[in-house]
Every structure is written in structure tokens, then in C-alpha cells.
C-alpha positions as CSV (number, residue, x, y, z in Angstrom):
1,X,0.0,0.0,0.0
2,X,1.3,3.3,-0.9
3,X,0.8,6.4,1.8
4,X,1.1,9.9,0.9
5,X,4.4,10.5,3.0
6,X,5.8,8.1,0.5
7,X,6.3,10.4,-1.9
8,X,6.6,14.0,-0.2
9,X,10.3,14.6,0.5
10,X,11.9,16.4,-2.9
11,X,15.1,15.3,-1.7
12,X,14.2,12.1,-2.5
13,X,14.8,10.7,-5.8
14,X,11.4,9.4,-6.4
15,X,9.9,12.6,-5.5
16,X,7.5,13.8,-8.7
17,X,6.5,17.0,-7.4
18,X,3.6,19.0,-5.8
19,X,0.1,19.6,-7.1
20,X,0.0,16.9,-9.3
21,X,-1.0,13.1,-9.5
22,X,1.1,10.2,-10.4
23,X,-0.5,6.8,-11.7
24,X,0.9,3.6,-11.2
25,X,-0.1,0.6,-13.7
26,X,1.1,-2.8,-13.1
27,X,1.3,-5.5,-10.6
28,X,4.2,-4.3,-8.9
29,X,3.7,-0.3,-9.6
30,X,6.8,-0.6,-12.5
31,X,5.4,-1.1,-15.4
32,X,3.7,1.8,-15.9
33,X,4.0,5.5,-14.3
34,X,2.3,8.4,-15.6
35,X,2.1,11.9,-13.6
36,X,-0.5,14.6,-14.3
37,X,-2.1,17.4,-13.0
38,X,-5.5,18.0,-11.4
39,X,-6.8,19.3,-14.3
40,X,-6.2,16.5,-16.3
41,X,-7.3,14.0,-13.5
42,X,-10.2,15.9,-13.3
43,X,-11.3,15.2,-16.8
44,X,-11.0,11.8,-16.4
45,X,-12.5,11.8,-12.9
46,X,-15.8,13.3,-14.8
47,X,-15.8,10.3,-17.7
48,X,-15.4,7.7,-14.5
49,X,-18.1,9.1,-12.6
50,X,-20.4,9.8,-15.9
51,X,-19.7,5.4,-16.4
52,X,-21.0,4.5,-12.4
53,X,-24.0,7.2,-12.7
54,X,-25.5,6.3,-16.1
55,X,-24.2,2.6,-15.8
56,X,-24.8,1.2,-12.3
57,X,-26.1,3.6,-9.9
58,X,-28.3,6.5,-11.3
59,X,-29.7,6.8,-7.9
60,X,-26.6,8.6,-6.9
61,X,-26.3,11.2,-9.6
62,X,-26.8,14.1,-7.1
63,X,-24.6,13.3,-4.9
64,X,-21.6,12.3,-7.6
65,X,-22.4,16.0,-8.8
66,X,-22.2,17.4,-5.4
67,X,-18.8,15.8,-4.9
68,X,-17.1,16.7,-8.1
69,X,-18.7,20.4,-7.8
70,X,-16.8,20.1,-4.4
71,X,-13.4,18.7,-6.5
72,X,-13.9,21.7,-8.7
73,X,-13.7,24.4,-6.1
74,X,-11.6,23.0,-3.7
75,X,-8.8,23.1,-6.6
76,X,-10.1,25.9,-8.5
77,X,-10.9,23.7,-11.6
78,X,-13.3,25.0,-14.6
């Protein structure tokens, strides 16, 4: 399991930076690392949540809204 002080010390080499989001894809978190920031996550935070509303749980469209409206503000995304 990964924690988020794993990461924070930019003296370390595996430090990616702040304000951003790094992805890990593979059984052992190698294969695959990809870093982007919150805008971008955003975007595909949006399609994810559009999937589970419209696909599995429409019951729970207002609060999915409500949560990414929160996202939104909290990081000043458009």
C-alpha cells in the first residue's frame, strides 16, 4: 500500500513533485508511471463518474455531482 508520505520529500529521488497526481499501472507499480495534474485528473474523474451514474447507480447522480462540484472548487478547476 502506498501512503502519501511516501512520496513527499523532494530530496528524494522518487519525488515527482507537488500539485500533481502520479499513476501507477502494473502488478508491482513498475510497469507503468504516468504523472499529471488535477486538471487532467479531473477530466477523467468526470468520464469515470459519468460510467457509475449512467451505468450502475443513477440513484446517486446528485450526490456524484455534489462531490465533483466540491473537487472543482476545492482546486479551482473550470
Amino acid at each position: 500500500m502506498l501512503r502519501k508520505n511516501d512520496y513527499d520529500d523532494p530530496y528524494d529521488e522518487f519525488y515527482f513533485g507537488e500539485n500533481v497526481i502520479q499513476f501507477f499501472s502494473g502488478p508491482d507499480y513498475d510497469y507503468y508511471i504516468d504523472i499529471i495534474g488535477y486538471e487532467e485528473f479531473y477530466k477523467y474523474l468526470v468520464l469515470a463518474c459519468e460510467f457509475y451514474v449512467e451505468r450502475r447507480h443513477p440513484e446517486h447522480k446528485e450526490i456524484v455531482e455534489q462531490k465533483l462540484k466540491e473537487i472543482r472548487e476545492a482546486y479551482g478547476l473550470e
